[in-house]
DRENDO-806959 format. One record per residue: residue in one letter; y, x, z of N, C-alpha, C in turn. Coordinates in steps of 0.1 Angstrom, whole numbers, padded with zeros to 4 digits, always signed. Layout:
% residues N
AYXZYXZYXZ ...
% end
This chain:
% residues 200
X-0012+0008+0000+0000+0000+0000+0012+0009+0000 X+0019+0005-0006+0034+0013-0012+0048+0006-0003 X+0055+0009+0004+0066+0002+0009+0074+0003-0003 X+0077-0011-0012+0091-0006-0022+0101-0009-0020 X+0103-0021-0012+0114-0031-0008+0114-0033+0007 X+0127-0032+0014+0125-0026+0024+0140-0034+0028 X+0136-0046+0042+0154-0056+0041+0153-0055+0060 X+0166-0051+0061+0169-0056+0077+0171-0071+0076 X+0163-0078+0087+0164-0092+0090+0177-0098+0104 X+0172-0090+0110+0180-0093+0124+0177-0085+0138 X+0185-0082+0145+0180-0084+0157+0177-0092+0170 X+0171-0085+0181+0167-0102+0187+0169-0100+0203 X+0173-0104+0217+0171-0102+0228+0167-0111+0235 X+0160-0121+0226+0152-0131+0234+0143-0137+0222 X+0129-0142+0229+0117-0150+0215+0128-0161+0207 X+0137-0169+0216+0145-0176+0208+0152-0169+0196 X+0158-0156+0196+0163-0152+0187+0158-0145+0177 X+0144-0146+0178+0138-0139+0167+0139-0148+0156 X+0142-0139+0143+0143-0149+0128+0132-0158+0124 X+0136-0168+0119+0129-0180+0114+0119-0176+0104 X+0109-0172+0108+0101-0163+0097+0086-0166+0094 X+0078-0166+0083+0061-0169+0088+0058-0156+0083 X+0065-0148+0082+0059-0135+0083+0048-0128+0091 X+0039-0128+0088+0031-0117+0101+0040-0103+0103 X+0039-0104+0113+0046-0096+0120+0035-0086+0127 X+0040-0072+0127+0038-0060+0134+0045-0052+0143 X+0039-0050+0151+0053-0041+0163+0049-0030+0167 X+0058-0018+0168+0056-0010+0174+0062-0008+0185 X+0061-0005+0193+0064+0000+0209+0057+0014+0216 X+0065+0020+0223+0066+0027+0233+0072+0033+0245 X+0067+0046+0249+0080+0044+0261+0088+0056+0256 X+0100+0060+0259+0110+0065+0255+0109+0079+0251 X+0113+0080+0238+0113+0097+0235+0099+0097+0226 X+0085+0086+0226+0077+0087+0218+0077+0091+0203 X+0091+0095+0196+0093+0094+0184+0088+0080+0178 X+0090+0069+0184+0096+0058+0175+0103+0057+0164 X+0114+0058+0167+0119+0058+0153+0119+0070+0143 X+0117+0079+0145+0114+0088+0137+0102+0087+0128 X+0089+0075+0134+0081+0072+0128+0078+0060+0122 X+0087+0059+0126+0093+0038+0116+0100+0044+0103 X+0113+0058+0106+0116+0058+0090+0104+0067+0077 X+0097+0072+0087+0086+0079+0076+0079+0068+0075 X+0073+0061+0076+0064+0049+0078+0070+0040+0063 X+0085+0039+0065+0091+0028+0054+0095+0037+0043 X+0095+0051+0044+0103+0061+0034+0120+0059+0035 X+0126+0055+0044+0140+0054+0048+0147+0057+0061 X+0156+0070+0054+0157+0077+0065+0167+0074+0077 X+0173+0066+0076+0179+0056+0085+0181+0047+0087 X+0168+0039+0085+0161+0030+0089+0164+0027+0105 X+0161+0033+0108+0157+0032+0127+0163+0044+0128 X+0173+0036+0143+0183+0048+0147+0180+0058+0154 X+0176+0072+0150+0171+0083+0160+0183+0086+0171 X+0179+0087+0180+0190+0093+0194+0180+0105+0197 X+0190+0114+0208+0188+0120+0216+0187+0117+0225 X+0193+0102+0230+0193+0098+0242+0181+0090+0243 X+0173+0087+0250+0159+0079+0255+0161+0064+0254 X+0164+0058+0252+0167+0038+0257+0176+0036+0246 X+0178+0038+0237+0188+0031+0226+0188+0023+0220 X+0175+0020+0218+0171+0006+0214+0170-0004+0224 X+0175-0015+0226+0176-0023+0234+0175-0037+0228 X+0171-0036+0221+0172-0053+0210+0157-0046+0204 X+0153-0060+0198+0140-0060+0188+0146-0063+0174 X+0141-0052+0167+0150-0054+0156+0137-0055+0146 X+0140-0066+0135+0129-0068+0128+0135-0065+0113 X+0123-0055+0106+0127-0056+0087+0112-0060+0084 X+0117-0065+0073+0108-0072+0060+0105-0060+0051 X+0092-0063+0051+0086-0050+0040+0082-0056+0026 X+0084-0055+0016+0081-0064+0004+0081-0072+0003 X+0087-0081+0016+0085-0095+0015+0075-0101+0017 X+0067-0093+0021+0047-0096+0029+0045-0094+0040 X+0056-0083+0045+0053-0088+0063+0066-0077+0069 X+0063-0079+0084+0077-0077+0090+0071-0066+0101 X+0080-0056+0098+0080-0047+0110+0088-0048+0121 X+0084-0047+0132+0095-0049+0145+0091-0040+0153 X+0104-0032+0154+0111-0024+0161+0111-0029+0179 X+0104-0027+0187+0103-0032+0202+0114-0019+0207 X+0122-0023+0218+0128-0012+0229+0114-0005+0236 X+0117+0005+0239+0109+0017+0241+0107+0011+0262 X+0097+0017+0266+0098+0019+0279+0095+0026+0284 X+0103+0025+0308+0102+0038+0309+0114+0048+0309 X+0125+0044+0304+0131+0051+0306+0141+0047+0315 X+0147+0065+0321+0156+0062+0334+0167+0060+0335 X+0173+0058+0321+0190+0064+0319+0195+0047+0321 X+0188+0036+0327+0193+0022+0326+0192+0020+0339 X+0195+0007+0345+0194+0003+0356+0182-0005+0362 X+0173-0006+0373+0165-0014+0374+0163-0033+0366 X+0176-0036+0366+0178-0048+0359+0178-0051+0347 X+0182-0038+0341+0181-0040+0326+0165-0037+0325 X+0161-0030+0327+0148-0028+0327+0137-0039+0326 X+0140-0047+0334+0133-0062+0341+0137-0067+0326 X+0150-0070+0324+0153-0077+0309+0147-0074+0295 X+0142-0063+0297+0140-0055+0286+0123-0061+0291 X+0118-0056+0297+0101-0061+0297+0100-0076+0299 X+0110-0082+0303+0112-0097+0299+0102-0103+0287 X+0114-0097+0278+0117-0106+0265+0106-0100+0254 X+0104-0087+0260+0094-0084+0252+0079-0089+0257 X+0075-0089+0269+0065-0091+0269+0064-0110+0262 X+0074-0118+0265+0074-0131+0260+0075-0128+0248 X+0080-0124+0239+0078-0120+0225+0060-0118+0219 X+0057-0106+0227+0045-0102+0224+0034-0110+0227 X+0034-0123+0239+0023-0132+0243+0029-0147+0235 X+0035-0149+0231+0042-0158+0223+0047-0162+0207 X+0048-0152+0205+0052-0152+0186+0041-0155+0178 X+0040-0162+0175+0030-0169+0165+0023-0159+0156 X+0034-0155+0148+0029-0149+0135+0027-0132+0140 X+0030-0129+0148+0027-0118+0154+0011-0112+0149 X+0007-0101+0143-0008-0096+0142-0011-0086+0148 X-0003-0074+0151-0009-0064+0157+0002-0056+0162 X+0002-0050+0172+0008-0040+0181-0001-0026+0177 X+0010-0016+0176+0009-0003+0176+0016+0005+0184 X+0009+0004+0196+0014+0017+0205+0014+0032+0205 X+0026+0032+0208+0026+0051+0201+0021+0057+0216 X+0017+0074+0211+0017+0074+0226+0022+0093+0219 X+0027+0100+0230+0030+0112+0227+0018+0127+0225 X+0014+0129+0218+0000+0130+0214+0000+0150+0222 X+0016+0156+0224+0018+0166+0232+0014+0169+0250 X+0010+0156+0253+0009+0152+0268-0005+0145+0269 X-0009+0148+0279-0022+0142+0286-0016+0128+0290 X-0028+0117+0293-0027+0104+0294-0018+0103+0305 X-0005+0090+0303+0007+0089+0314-0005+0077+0317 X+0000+0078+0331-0002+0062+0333+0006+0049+0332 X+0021+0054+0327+0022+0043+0319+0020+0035+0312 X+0015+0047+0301+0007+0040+0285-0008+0035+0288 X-0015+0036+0300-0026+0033+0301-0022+0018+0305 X-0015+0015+0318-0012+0006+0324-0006-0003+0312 X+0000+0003+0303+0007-0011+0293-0007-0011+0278 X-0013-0001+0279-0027-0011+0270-0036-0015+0277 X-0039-0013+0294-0043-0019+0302-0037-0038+0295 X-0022-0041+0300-0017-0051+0301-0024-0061+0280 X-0023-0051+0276-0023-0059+0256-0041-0063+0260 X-0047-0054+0268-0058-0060+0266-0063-0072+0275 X-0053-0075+0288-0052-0083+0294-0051-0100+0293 X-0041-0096+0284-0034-0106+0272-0038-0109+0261 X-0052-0102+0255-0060-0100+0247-0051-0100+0235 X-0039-0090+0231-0032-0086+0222-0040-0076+0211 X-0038-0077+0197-0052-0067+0192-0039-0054+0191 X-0046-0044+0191-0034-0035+0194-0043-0019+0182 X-0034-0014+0182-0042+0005+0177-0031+0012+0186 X-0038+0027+0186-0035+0037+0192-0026+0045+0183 X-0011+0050+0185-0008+0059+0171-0004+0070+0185 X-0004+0081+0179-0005+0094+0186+0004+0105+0178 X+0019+0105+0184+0033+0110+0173+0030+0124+0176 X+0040+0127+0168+0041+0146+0168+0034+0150+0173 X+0018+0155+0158+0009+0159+0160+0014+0175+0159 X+0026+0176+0148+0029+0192+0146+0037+0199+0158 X+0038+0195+0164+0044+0198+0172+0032+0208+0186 X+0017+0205+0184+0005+0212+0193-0004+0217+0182 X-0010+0221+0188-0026+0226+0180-0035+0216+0183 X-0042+0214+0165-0050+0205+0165-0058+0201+0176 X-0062+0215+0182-0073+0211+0193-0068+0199+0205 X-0056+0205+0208-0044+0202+0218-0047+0185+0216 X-0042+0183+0205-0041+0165+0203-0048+0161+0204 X-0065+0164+0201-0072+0159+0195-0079+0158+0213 X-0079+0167+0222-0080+0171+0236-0076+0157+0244 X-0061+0155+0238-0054+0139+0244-0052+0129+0240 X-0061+0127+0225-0065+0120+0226-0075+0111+0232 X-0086+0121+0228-0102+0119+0236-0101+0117+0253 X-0090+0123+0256-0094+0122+0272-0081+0106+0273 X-0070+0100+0265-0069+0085+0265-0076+0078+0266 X-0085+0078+0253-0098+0071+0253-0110+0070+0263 X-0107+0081+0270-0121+0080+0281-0111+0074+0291 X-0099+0075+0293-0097+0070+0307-0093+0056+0304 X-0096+0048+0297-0092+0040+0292-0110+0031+0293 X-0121+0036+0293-0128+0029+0296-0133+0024+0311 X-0124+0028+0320-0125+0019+0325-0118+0005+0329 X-0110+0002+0317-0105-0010+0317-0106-0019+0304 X-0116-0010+0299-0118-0020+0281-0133-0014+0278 X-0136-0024+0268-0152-0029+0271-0154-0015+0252 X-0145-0010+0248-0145-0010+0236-0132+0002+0231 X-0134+0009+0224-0125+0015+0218-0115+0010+0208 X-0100+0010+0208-0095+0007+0198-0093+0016+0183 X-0086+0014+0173-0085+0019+0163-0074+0029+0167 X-0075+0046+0160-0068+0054+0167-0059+0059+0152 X-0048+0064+0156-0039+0071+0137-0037+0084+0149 X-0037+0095+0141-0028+0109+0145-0017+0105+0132 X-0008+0112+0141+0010+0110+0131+0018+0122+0133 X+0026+0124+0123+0039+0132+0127+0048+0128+0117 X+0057+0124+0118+0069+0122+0113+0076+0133+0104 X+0072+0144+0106+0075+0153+0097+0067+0160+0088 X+0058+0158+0091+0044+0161+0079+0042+0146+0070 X+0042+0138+0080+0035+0122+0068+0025+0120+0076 X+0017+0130+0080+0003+0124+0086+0002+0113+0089 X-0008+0108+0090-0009+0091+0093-0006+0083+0082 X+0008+0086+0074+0013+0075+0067+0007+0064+0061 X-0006+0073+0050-0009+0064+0043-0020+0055+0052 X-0025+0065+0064-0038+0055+0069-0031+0041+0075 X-0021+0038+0081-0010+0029+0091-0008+0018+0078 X-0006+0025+0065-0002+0016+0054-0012+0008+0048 X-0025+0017+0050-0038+0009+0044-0047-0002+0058 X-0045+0003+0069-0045-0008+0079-0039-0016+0083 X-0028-0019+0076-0018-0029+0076-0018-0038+0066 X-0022-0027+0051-0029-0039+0042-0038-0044+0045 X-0049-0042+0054-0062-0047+0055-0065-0059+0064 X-0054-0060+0071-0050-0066+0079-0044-0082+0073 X-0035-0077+0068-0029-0088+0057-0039-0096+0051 X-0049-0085+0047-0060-0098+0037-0069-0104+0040 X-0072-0099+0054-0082-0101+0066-0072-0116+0074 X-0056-0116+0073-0054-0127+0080-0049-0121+0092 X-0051-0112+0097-0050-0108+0111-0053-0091+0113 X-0050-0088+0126-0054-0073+0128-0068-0071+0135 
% end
């Protein structure tokens, strides 16, 4: 699958304000600094697509684009990070988690996770929660260039193990880097598959 057409729809700070769409919808999420957006503009082939910061929390809205007009990528606020206040925080896991247990056309979540670092327990506890919620989710694992293959490949496998003891089952895993492509095409061909399948 080829991204050719590529349209900002809106942004959103509540499930009410998400666009009037039957798009299936995709989201990514993670917690702050995961190279998110760095991996949304390789992902679409647009380099300012999604706003890179230096700063951690800059996303604060759900921002949704239309990919060919076949389905919708959304942009989730990252979590986890410290630079906000306990309240915004609460607001921010609000609207997203009602987003994520509530949007209809919603198919699949892609959690990034920093593929430089052994398992946080944040990212365990929040695919703890998708599997709770029985959300179908995959594993993406950013700045692979950034370690040695062995390095990632080390944190990923030990994710995965600590991860069974709260899931009956392995999910689908991508290695990425945002500055090599890696991943690209596989995220692009599981998203087509997805689409034709109806669901993730």
């Amino acid at each position: 699958m080829k991204i050719q057409k590529v349209n900002f729809l809106q942004s959103a700070e509540s499930l009410n304000d998400c666009p009037k769409s039957d798009l299936p919808e995709f989201a990514f999420i993670g917690r702050s600094n995961v190279g998110k957006s760095s991996l949304i503009n390789c992902l679409t082939n647009k380099k300012g697509l999604a706003r890179v910061s230096k700063t951690p929390g800059r996303t604060r809205e759900m921002n949704f684009f239309s990919m060919n007009d076949q389905w919708a990528l959304v942009d989730l606020p990252g979590y986890g990070f410290a630079k906000v206040s306990r309240k915004q925080q609460e607001k921010f896991n609000q609207f997203v988690s009602e987003y994520l247990i509530n949007r209809p056309n919603l198919r699949g979540v892609f959690l990034l996770l920093d593929s430089r670092h052994p398992p946080q327990k944040i990212d365990l506890e929040f695919s703890g929660w998708l599997i709770e919620n029985q959300l179908p989710f995959a594993l993406v694992f950013t700045k692979t260039d950034k370690s040695k293959a062995r390095v990632v490949e080390k944190n990923r496998d030990l994710f995965l193990q600590e991860m069974k003891a709260f899931s009956e089952g392995e999910p689908v895993t991508f290695l990425t880097s945002s500055n090599t492509g890696q991943g690209r095409a596989e995220i692009h061909a599981f998203v087509h598959r997805a689409l034709e399948a109806g669901g993730a």
